[in-house]
Steps between C-alpha positions, in 0.01 A plus 500: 500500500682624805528874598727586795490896634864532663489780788459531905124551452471908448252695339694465137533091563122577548389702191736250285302189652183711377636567143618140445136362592342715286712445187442095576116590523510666163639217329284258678834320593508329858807482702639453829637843689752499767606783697899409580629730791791229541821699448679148410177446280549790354879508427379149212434835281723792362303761709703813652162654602138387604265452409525216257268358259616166397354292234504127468850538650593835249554840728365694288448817677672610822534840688169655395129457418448321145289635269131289369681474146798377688403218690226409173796488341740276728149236566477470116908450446490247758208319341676507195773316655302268642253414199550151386675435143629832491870506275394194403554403133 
C-alpha cells in the first residue's frame, strides 16, 4: 500500500501524517508514506486545498484533517480493491 500526504509541510500536513500512521498501525497494515510538497506532484490529484491524503493513488481527503474512522475506512476500501479474486465469478 502507498499513502501520499499532499501539502507544503504545515502543522495540518503534520497531524494528517500522524492520523494516517495510526489508522495503518491499527490494522496491522504496512505501507509506504510519502510526504509530496511538489506542486506539479500534487496537481496528478483533484486537490483545491492541502493537505491531501491520498490512498493507493485515490485522494481521498483534501483541505482538512481526516478523521480515525475516515482514513480506517479509505485503508480497508483500498484493500478491498486490491484483494485478489475479488468480482471474480
Amino acid at each position: 500500500m502507498n499513502v501520499k500526504i499532499l501539502g507544503p509541510g504545515c502543522v495540518n500536513c503534520s497531524l494528517m501524517r500522524q492520523v494516517a500512521i495510526d489508522a495503518l498501525e491499527m490494522l496491522e497494515v504496512e505501507a509506504t508514506i510519502q510526504h509530496i510538497i511538489d506542486q506539479a506532484e500534487m496537481k496528478k490529484y483533484p486537490l483545491m486545498y492541502t493537505p491531501g491524503l491520498v490512498i493507493d493513488e485515490q485522494l481521498v481527503c483534501a483541505g482538512r484533517i481526516p478523521s480515525m474512522k475516515e482514513v480506517v475506512s479509505g485503508v480497508e476500501g483500498a484493500l478491498d480493491e486490491g484483494a485478489p479474486g475479488e468480482g471474480a465469478t
